[in-house]
N, C-alpha and C positions, 0 to 999 in steps of 0.2 A: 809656449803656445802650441809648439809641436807636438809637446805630448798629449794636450788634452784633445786635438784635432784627432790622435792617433787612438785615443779613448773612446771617445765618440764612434768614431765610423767600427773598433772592435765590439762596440754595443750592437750598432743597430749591426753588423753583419750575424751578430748570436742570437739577437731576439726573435726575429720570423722565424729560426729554426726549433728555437726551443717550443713556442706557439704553434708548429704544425706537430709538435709532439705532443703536447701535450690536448691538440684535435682531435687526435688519433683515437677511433671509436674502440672499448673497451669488447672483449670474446664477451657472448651472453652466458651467461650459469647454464641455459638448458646447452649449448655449443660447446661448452666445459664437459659437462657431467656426459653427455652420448660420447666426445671426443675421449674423454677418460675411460668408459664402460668398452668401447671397443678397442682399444689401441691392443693390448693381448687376447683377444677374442676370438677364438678359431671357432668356425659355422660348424665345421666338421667332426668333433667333439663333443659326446653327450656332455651335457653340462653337470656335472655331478664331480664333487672330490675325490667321494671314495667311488672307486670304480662298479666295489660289487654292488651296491645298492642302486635300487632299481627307479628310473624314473616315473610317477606318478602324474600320470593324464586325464582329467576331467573332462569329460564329454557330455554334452547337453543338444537336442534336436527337440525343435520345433516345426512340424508341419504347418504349411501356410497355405500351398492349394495344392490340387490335384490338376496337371494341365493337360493328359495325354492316358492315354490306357489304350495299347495296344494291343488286339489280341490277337492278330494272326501273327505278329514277330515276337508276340509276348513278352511284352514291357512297358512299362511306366514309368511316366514323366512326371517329377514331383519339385516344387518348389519349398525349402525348407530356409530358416534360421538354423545355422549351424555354429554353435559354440566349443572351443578348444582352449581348455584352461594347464598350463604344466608351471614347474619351478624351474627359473634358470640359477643354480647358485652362481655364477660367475658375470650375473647383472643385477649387483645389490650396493648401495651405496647408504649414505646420511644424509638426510634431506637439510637437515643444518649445515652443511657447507655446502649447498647450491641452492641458497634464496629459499629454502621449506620445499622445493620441488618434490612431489612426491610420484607423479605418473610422468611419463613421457613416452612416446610413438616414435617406435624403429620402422627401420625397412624390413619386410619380409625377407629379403637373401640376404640379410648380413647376420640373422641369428640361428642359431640351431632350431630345427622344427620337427617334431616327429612326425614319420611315414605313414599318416594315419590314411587308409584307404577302405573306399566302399567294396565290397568281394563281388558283387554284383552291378555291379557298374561296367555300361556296355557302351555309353558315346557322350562325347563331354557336351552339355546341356552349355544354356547362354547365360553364364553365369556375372556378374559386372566383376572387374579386376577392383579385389583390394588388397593393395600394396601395405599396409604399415600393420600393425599389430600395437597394442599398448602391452608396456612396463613400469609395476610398481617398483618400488623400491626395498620390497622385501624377495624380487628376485619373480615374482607373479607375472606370467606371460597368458594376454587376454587375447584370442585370437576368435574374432566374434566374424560374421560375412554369413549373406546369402549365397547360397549356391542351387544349382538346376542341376537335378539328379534324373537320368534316365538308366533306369535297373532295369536288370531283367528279373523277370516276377510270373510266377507259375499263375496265370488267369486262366479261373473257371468261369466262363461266359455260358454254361447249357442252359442258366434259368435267366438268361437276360428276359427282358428288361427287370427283371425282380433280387439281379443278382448281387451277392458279397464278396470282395476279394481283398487276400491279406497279403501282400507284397514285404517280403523281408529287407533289412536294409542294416549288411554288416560290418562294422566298424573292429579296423584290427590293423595291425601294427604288417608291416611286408616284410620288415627284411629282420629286426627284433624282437625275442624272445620275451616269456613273461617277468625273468630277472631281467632284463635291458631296460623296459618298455611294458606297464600296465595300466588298466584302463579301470577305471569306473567310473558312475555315472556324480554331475555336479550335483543334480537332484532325485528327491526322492523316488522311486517306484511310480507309486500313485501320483505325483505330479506331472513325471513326464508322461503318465497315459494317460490321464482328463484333463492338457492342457489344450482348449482350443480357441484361445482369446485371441492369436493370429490367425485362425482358417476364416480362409473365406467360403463363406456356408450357402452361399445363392447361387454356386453352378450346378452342375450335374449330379457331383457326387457328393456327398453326406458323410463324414470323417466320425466313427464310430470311436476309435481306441486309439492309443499308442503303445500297445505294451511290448517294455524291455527285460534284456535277461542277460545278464555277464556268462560266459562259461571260456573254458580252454579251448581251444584245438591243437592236440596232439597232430604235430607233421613231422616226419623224417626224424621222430626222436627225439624232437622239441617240441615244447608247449607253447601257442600262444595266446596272448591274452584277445577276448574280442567279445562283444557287446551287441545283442541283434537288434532293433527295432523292428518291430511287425505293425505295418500300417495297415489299417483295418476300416475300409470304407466301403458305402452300401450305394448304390447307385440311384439316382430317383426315377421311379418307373412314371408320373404323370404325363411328360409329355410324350412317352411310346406307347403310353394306353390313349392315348388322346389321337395320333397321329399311326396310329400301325393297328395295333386289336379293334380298338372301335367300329374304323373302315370296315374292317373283316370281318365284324360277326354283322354289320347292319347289311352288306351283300349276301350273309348264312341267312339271314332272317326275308330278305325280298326272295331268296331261293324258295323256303320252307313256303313263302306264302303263294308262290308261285303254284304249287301245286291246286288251290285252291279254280284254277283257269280251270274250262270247260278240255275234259282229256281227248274229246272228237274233232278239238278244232286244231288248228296250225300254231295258234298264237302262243301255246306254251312252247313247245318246242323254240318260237321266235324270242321268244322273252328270255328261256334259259339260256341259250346260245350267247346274247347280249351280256347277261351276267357272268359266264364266264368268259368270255372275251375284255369286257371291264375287270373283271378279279386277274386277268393277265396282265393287261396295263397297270394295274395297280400294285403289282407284285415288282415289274422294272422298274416301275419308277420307285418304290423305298429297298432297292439292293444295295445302294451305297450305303444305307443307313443301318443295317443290320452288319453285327460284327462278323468278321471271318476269320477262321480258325484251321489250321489242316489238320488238327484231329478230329475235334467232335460237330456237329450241327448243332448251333442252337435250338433248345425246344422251341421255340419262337418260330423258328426252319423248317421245323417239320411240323409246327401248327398251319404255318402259309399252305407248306405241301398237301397236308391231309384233307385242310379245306378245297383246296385245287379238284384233289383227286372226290370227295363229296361232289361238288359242284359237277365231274364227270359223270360217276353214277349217277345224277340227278338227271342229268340230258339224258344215259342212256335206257335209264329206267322210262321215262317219258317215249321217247323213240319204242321200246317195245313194246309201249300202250297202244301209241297212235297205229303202230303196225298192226296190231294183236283186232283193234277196231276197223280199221282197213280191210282184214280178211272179211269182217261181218257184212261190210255193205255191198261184197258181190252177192249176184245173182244169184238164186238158190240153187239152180244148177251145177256152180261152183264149189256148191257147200255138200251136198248129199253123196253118200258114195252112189248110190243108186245109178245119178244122173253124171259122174263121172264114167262106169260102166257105159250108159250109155253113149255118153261123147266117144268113147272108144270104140265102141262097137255097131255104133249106128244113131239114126238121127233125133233129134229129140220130137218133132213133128209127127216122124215117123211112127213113134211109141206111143203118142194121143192116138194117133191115127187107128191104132191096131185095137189099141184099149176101150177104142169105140166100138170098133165092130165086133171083140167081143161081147160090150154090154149088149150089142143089137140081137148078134146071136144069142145071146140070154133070154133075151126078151121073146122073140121068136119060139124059145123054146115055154113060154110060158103061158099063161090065158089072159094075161093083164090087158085091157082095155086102158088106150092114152086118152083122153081129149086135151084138141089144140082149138087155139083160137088164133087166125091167121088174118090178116087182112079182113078182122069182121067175120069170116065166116070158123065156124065150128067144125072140129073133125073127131071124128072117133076111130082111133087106129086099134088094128086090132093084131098082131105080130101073126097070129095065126088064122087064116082065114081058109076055110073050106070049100069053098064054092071058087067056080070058075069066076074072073072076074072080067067084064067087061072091059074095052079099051081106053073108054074114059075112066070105068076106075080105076086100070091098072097104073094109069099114068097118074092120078092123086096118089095113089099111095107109093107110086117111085120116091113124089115128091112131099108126102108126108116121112119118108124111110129116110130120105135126104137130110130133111129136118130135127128128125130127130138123132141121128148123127151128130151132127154140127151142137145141138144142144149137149148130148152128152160128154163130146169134147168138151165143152165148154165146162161142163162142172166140173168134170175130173181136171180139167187146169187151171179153176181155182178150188179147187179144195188142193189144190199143191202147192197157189202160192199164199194158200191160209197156213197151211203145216209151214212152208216158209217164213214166215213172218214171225209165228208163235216161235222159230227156232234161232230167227235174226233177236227178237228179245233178249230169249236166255241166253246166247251169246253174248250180249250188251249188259246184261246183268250179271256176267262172268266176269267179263273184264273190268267194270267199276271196283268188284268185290277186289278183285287183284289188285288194281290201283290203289285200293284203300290200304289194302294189306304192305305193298311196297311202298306207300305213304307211312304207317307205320312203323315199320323196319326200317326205315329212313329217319326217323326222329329219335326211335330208340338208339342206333349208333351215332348219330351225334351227341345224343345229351351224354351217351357214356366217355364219348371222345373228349367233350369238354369237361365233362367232371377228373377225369383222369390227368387232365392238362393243369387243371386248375389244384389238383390236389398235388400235382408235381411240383407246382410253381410256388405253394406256402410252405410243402418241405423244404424247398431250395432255399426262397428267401426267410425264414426263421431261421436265428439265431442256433 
């Protein structure tokens, strides 16, 4: 009985041990085959047998948006798909001894990766981390990720809003030569420069080309391999013609018709002040919007400016009108040298005064008979009279001598302010004729200004 008691309890003490061995969950095929692929794996190791042969890098770009275009620090901000295709010979296996597996995804630091770098790359954009890469099984390493590329890029902003700019973006190898490490493209020419199935085409910019070009660069004695992309985008000019030019030419156009105000009154002068004081607010307020550059001004810059500087000659052209008609409405006194002479030399009263008593001595000296008709009664002056004259007639004809004085002043000081008047005319019809003429001269240099701007601005933007 002892033995089988002793049989018994050596059962049950083996069987939960054998049963928690036989629980014990199996390694998976994919935990096999990575375990297997890296156990003699050095990262640091091109992966290649024979040393001299060169590793071959497939490179593929996809633009996807345009997010930034700098142009006073001159660069740009570009969102792309960027694909990296190479061979690792020392991660290749048989899919028949790990379940058919035929891809699987490593860690990016546990494989070798080439030093592929942009030469124009100036600050690391917000790119999302991706960690793993896929491996086939013929040794195919897929290394697919978006990244945010901020280049530096030669921008020609002078024909903004109308403008095109072609931003390089060079792909090549830092620290391996073109036997270590060479590049070509996964696809064709023509495919990578008419792909635009990823851009997003409803922002600002307009994604014209992609074209690429493999060549060497020769440094320190060595060649390297490297591969340009020239991104080639055209800007859309609607909503700067809508919100910047427009404004601008319908203030050129209230200017030009401003002319048509009366040139004697105040109210042009009032009116054109207005519009340039409006064309200056209107100038601060869209400075953020126009690009800045320390080389060049946008033509755009010195469209604003020229019109600024129109809208001044416009007020001062106006100003030398109203002045120029100002001088007409003084007193003819003002206006004649004659009676300048006399402001100088004696008094204007003074000078009727004299010009009378010559005509009187005139008269005197001739046989002319006046009649007057005075208060109803009739006189007959005679300037020279021979006979002694009684003392009531000497005193009519003090007072007929009196009167005809006063009369004679009186015409010679309007017939001065009839020559006045006829001369206040042609002055007023001097100065319209001017007016018209600097009205004139004034249309002709704008239409040249803007045909010249406008013919600037289809050179710039064609192709």
């Amino acid at each position: 009985m002892a033995p089988v008691i002793f049989l018994l309890f050596l059962l049950l003490s083996v069987a939960p041990g054998s049963m928690s061995l036989d629980m014990k969950p199996k390694k998976s095929a994919l935990h096999q085959l990575t375990k297997s692929l890296l156990r003699n794996y050095r990262k640091g190791v091109r992966p290649v047998r024979n040393w001299t042969q060169s590793t071959m890098v497939y490179i593929d770009f996809i633009t996807q948006s345009i997010l930034e275009v700098d142009g006073k620090n001159q660069k740009m901000t570009l969102s792309v798909w960027y694909r990296q295709i190479w061979n690792d010979e020392f991660l290749v296996w048989d899919p028949a001894e790990f379940d058919g597996i035929n891809e699987i995804s490593l860690s990016f630091d546990v494989i070798w990766v080439p030093d592929i770098i942009i030469s124009e790359f100036v600050d690391v954009g917000s790119s999302p981390d991706m960690p793993y890469v896929y491996v086939n099984s013929s040794g195919m390493i897929k290394n697919y990720r978006p990244i945010q590329v901020v280049s530096a890029c030669s921008l020609e902003i002078y024909a903004f809003p109308f403008d095109r700019q072609n931003c390089t973006l060079t792909f090549r190898s830092w620290l391996h030569t073109v036997n270590e490490v060479n590049l070509t493209l996964w696809r064709s020419l023509e495919d990578v420069a008419n792909d635009k199935s990823t851009f997003m085409n409803e922002g600002e910019w307009e994604l014209i080309s992609v074209p690429s070009r493999y060549e060497q660069l020769h440094l320190d004695s060595r060649d390297y391999a490297q591969i340009q992309f020239n991104v080639v985008v055209r800007r859309r000019p609607l909503l700067y013609v809508v919100s910047l030019l427009i404004p601008s030419l319908f203030l050129m156009i209230v200017d030009v018709m401003s002319f048509y105000l009366p040139a004697n009154s105040g109210t042009r002068i009032t009116f054109k002040t207005s519009i340039l004081l409006g064309y200056t607010l209107f100038r601060v307020n869209i400075s953020n919007e126009l690009p800045a550059t320390a080389i060049k001004t946008p033509l755009i810059g010195v469209f604003f400016a020229v019109c600024m500087a129109l809208l001044v000659l416009s007020l001062a052209k106006s100003i030398l009108i109203v002045k120029l008609l100002y001088h007409s409405e003084k007193p003819v006194k003002d206006m004649s040298v004659s009676a300048c002479l006399l402001d100088k030399y004696g008094s204007y009263s003074q000078s009727i005064k004299d010009e009378s008593e010559r005509h009187i001595r005139s008269l005197h000296n001739s046989n002319v008979v006046f009649l007057f008709v005075f208060k109803g009664y009739q006189f007959e002056v005679s300037p020279k009279v021979e006979m002694t004259p009684s003392s009531g007639e000497l005193s009519k004809n003090i007072l007929l001598e009196k009167i005809l004085r006063e009369i004679v002043a009186l015409k010679h000081y309007l017939e001065q302010i009839d020559d006045a008047g006829s001369m206040t005319v042609e002055w007023l019809a001097l100065c319209y004729k001017l007016d018209k003429f600097l009205f004139r001269l004034y249309l002709f240099i704008l239409a040249v200004y803007i045909s010249v701007l406008c013919s600037l601005w289809v050179i710039w933007s064609s192709p």
